[in-house]
ZAKEFI-747416 format. One record per residue: x, y, z of N, C-alpha, C, O, CB in turn; residue number from 1; residue in three letters. Coordinates in steps of 0.001 Angstrom, whole numbers, padded with zeros to 6 digits. Glycine has a CB too. Layout:
// residues N
- X;Y;Z;X;Y;Z;X;Y;Z;X;Y;Z;X;Y;Z;NUM;ALA .
...
***
This chain:
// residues 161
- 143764;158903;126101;144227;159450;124850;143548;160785;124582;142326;160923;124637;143968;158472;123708;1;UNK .
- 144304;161648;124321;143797;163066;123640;143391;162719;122189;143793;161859;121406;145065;164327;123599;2;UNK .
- 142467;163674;122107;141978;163538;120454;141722;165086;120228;141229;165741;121147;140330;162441;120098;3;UNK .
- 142058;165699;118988;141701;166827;118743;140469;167522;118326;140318;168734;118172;142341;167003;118163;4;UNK .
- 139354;166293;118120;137701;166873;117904;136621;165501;118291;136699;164276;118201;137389;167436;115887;5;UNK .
- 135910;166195;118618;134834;164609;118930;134870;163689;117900;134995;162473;118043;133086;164845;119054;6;UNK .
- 134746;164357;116748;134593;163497;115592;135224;162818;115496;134704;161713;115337;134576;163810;114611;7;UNK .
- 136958;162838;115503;137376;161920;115160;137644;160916;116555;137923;159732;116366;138416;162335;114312;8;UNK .
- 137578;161261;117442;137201;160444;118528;136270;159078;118100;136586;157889;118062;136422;161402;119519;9;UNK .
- 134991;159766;117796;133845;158709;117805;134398;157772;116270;134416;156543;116199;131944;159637;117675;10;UNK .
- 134692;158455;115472;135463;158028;114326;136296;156226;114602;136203;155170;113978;136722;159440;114128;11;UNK .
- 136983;156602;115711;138160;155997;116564;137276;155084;116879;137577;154033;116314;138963;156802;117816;12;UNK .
- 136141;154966;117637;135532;153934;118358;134514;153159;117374;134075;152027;117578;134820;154544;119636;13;UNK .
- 134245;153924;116352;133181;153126;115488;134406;152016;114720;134294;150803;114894;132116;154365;114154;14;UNK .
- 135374;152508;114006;136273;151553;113899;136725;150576;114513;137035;149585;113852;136942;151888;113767;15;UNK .
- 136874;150571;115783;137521;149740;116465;136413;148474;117169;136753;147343;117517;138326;150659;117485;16;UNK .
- 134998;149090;117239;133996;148211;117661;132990;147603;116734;132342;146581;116961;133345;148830;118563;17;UNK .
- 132933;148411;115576;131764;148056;114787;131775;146826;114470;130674;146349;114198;131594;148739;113670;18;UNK .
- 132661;146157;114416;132753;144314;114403;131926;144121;115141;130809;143817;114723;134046;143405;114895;19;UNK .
- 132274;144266;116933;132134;143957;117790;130215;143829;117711;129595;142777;117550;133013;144816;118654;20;UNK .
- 129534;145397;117900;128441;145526;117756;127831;144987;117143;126790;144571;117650;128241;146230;117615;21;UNK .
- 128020;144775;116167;127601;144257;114617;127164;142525;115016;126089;141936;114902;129284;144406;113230;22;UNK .
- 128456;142084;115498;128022;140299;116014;127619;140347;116534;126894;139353;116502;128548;139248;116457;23;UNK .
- 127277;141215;117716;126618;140902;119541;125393;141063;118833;124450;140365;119204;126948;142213;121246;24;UNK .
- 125214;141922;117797;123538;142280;117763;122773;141227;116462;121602;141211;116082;123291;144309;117259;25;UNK .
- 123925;140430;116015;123391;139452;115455;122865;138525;115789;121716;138128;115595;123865;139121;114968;26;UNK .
- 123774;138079;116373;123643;137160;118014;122423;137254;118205;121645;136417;117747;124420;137738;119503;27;UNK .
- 122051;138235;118879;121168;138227;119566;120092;138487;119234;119183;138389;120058;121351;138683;120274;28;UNK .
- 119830;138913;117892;118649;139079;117084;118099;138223;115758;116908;138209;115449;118805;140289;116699;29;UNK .
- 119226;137455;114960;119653;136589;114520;118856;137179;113001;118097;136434;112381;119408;135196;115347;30;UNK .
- 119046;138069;112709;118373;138905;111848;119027;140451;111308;118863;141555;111827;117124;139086;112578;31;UNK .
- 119802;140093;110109;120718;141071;109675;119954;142741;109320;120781;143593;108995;121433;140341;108293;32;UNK .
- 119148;142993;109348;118492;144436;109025;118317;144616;110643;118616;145623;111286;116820;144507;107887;33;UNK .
- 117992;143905;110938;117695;144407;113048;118970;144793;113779;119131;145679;114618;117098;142787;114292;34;UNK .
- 120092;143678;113122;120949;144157;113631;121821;145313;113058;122641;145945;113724;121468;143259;113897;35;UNK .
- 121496;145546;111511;122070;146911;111386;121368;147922;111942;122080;148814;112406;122259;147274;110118;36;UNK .
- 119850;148118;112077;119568;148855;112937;120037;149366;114214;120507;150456;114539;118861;148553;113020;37;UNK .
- 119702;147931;115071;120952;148077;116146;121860;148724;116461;121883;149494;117421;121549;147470;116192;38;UNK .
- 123127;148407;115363;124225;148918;114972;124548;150527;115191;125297;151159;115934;124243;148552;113697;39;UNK .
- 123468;150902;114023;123174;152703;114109;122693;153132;115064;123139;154224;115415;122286;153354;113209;40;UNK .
- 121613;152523;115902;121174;153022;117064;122060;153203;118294;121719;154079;119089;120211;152292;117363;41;UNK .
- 123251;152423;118572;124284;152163;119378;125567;153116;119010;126490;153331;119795;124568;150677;119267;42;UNK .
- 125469;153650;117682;126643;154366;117472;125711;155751;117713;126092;156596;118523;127542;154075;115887;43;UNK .
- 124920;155857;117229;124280;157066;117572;123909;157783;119097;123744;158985;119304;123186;156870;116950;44;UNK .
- 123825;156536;120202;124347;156657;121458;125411;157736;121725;125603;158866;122176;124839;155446;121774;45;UNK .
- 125980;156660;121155;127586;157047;121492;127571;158886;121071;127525;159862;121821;128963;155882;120186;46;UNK .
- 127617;158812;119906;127930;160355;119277;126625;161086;120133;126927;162276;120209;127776;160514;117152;47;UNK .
- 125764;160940;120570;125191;161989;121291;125451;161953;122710;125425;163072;123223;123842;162022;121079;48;UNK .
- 125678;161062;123440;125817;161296;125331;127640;160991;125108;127988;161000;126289;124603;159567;126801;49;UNK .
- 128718;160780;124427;129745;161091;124113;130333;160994;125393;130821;161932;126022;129796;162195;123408;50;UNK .
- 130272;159966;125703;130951;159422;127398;132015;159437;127457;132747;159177;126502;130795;158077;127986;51;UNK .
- 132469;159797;128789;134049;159933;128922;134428;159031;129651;134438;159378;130832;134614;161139;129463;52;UNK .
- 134966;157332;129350;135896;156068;129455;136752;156862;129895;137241;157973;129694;136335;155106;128216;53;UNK .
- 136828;155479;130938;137702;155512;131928;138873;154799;131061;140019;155248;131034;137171;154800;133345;54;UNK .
- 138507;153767;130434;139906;153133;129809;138745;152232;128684;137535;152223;128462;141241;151918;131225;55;UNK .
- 140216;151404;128094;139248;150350;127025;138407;149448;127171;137602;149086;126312;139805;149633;126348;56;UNK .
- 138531;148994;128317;137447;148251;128809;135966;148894;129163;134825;148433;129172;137970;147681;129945;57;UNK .
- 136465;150010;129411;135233;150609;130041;134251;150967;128715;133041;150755;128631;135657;152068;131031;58;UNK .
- 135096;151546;127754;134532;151828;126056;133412;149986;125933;132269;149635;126229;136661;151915;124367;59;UNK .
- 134264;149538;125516;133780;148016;125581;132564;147490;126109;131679;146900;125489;134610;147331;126262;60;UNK .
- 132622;147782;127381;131624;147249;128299;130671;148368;128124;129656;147879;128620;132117;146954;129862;61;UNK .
- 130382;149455;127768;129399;150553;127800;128938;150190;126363;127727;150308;126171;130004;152204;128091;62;UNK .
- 129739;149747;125267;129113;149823;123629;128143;147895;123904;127044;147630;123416;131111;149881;121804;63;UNK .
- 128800;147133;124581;128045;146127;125107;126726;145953;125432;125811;145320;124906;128466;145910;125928;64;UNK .
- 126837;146831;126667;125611;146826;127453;124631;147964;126332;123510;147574;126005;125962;147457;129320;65;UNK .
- 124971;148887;125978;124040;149632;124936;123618;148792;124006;122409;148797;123776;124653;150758;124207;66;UNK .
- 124616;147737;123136;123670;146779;121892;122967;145881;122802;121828;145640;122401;124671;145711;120591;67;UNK .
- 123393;145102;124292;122391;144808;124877;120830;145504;125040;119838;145055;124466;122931;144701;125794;68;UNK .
- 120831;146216;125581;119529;146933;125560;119057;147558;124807;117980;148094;125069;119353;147568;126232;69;UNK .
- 119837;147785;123247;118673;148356;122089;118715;146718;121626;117810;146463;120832;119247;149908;120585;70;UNK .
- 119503;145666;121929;117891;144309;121250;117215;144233;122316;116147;144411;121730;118214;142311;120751;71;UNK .
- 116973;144147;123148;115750;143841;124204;114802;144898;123831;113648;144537;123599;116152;143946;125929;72;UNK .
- 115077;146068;123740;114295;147205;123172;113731;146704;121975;112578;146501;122357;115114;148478;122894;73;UNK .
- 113760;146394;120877;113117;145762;119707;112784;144368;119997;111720;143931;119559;113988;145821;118487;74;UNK .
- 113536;143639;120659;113105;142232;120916;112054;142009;121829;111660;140906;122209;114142;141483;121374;75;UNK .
- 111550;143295;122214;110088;143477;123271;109343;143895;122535;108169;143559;122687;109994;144440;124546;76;UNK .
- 109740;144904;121303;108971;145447;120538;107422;145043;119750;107648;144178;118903;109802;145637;119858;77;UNK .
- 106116;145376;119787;105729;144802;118838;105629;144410;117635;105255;143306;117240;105379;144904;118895;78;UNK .
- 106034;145506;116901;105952;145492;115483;107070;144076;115174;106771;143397;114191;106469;147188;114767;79;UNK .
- 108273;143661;115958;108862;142096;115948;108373;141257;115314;108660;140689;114261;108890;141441;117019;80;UNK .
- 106909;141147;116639;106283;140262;117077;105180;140321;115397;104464;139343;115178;105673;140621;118824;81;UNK .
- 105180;141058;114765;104203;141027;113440;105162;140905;112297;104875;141377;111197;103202;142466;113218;82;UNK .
- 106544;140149;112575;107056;140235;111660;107902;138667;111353;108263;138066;112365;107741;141491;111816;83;UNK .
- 108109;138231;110427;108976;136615;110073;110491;137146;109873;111113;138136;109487;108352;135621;108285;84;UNK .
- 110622;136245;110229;112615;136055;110097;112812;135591;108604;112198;134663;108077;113511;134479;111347;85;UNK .
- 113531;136189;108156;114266;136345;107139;115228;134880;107356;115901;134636;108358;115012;137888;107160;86;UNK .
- 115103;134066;106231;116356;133079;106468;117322;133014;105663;117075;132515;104564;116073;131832;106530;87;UNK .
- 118683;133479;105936;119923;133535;105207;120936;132874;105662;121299;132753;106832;120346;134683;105057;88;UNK .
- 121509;132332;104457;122658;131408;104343;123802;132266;104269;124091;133070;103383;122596;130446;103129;89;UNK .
- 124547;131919;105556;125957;132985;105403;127029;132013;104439;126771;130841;104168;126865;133419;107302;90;UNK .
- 128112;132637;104038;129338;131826;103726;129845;131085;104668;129689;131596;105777;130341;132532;103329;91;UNK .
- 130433;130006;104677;131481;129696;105384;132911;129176;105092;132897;127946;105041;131037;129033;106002;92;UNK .
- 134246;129748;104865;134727;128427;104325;135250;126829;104918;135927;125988;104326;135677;128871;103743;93;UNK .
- 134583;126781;106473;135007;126055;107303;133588;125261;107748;132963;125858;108625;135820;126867;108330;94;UNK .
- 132981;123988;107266;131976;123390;107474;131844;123525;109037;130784;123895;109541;132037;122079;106871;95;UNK .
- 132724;123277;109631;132551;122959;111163;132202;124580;111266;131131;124864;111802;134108;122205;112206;96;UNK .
- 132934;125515;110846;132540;126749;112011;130725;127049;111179;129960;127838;111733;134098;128711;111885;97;UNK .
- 130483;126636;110450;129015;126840;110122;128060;126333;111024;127210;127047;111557;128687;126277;108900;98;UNK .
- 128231;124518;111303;127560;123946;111682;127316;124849;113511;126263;124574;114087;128119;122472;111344;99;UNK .
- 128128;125649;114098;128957;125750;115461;128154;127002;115229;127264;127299;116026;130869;125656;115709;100;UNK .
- 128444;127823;114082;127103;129082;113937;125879;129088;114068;125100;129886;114589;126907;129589;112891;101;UNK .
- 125726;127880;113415;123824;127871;113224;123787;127030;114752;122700;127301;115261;122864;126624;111357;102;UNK .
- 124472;126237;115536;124099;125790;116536;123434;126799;117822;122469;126870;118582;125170;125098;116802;103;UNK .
- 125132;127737;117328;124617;128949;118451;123426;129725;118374;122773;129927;119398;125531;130021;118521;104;UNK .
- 123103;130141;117370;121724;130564;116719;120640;130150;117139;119793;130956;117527;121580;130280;115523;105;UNK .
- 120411;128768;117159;119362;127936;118108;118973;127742;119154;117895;127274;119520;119376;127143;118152;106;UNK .
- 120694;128442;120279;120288;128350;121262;119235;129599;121652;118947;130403;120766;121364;128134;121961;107;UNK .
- 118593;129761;123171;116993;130479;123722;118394;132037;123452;119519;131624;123171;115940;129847;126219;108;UNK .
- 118281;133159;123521;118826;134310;123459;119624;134426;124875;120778;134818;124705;117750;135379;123155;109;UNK .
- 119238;134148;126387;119961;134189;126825;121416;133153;127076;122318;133350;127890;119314;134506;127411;110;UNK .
- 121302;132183;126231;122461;131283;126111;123382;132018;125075;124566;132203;125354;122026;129739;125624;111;UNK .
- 123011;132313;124240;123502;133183;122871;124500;134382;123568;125675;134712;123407;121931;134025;121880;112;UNK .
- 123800;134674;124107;124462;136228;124372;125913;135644;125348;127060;136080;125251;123081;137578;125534;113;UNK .
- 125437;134586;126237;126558;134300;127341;127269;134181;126201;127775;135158;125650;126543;133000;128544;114;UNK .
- 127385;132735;125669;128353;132644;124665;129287;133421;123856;130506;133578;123783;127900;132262;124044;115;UNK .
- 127908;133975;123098;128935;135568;122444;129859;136143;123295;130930;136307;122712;128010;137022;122125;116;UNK .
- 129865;136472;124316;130696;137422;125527;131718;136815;125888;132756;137450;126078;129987;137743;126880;117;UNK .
- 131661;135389;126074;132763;134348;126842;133559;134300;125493;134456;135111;125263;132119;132561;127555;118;UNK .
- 133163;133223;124529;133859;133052;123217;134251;134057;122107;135356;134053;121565;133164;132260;122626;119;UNK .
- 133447;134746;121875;133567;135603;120899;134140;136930;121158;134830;137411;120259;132442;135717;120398;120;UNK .
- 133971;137595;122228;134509;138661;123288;136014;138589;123819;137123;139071;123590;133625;138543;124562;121;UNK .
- 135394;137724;124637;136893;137192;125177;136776;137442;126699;137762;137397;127435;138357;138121;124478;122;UNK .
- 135166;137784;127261;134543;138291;128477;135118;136723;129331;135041;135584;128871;132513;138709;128307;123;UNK .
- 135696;137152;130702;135273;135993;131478;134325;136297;132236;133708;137362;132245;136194;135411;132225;124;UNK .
- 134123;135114;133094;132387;134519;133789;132388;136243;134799;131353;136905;134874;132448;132225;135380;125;UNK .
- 133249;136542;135235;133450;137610;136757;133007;138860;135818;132117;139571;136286;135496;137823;137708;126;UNK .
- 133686;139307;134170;133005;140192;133550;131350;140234;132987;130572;141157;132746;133788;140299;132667;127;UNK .
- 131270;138922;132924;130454;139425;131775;129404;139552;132996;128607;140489;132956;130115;138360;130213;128;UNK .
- 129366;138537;134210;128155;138966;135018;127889;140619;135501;126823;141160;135796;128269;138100;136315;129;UNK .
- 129748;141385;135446;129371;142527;136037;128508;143347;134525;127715;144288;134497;130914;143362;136796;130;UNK .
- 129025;142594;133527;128348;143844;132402;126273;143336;132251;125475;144178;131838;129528;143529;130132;131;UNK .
- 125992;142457;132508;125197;141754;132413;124070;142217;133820;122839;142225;133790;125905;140389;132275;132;UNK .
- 124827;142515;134793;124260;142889;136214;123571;141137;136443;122343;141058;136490;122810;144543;136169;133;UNK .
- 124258;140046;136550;123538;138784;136441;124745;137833;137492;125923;137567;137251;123309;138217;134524;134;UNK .
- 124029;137542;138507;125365;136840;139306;126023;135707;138517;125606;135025;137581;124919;136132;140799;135;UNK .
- 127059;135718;139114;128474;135022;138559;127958;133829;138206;127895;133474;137028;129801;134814;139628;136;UNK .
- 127406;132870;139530;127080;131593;139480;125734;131405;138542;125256;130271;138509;126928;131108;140926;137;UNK .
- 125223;132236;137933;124236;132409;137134;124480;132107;135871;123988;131266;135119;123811;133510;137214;138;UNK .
- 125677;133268;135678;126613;133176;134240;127027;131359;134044;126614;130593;133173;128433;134347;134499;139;UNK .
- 127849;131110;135044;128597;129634;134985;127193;128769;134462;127041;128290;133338;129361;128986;136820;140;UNK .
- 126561;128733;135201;125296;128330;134790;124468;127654;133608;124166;126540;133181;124909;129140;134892;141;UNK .
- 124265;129167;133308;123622;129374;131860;125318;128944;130731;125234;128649;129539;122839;131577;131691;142;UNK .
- 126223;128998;131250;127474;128939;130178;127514;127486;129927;127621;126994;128804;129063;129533;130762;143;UNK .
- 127399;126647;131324;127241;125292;130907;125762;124291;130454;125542;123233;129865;127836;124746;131992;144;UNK .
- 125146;125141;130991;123716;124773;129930;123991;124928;128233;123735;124108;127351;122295;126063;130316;145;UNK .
- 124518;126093;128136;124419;126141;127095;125333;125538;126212;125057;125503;125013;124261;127100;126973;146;UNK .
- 126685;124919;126759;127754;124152;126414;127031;122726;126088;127202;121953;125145;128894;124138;127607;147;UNK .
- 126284;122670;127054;125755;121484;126944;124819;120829;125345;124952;119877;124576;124898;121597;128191;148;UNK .
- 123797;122116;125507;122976;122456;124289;123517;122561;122865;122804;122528;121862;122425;123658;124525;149;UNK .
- 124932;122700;122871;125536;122511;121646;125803;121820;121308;125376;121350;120254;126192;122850;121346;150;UNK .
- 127008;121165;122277;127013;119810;121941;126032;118444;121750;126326;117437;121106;127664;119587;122630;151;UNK .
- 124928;118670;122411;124194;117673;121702;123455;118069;120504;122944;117272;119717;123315;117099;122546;152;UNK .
- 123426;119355;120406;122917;119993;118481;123919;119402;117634;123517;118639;116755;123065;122050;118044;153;UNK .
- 125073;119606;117737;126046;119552;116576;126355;117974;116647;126714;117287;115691;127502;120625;116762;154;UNK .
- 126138;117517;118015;126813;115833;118032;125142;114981;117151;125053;113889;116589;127228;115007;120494;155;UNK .
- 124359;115767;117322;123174;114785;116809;122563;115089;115769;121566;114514;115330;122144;114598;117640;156;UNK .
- 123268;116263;115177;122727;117056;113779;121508;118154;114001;121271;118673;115091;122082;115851;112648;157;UNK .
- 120928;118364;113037;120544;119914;113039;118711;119340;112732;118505;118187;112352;121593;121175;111422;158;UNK .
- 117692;120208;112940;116230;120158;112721;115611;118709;113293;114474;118248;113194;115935;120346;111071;159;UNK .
- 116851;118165;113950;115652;117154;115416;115626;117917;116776;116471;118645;117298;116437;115238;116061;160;UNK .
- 114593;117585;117117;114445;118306;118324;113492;117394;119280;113194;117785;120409;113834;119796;118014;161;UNK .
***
């Protein structure tokens, strides 16, 4: 697609992903100010090295792998590590998709993230390992570990462990 100024280019992509970013970095940080941080740090990417996609997928998989590595970037961070989680109650109007939220939430971060990518994305196992750099049979893996891990959270209720 032609666009007539960067701006509204990047304009174009913050619209169309900021959902996207916004959950992956929730996901994975499980902490709404980190992940708006996130958020800005990943769009601000973008508007400065202003990459030229090959197609939509390629947009996708590059705004991905960037909220990937600005949470590992803070999630290594120290100042984190000197800090408590904030605990907030989202809305839901669907008991089940709450209980299925906070499950995912619980799982270790790298189960989280598969998930997010497979379910929430719409990534299959052959993508997400290439966006991930993580072999295939790795992905399957960790996808059914973590299938696993839910279902016995949600089948046995929540704060036993």
């Amino acid at each position: 697609m032609t666009y007539t100024n960067k701006n509204e280019y990047l304009e174009i992509l913050v619209d169309k992903y900021s959902d996207m970013v916004y959950r992956l970095a929730m996901s994975r940080t499980r902490n709404k100010e980190i992940s708006e941080d996130v958020y800005q740090e990943v769009f601000l990417r973008l508007a400065k090295k202003c990459p030229d996609f090959e197609n939509e997928n390629h947009e996708k998989a590059w705004l991905i792998k960037v909220t990937i590595n600005c949470t590992k970037n803070i999630l290594a961070g120290k100042w984190l590590k000197n800090t408590e989680e904030l605990t907030e109650e989202l809305a839901f109007s669907d008991p089940e998709k709450h209980d299925v939220y906070y499950a995912v939430m619980e799982l270790p971060l790298k189960y989280r993230t598969i998930i997010h990518l497979f379910y929430y994305e719409g990534y299959k196992i052959e993508e997400i390992s290439k966006i991930l750099h993580i072999n295939e049979n790795t992905i399957k893996s960790q996808l059914s570990r973590a299938r696993e891990k839910l279902k016995v959270k949600i089948e046995g209720g929540f704060g036993d462990e």
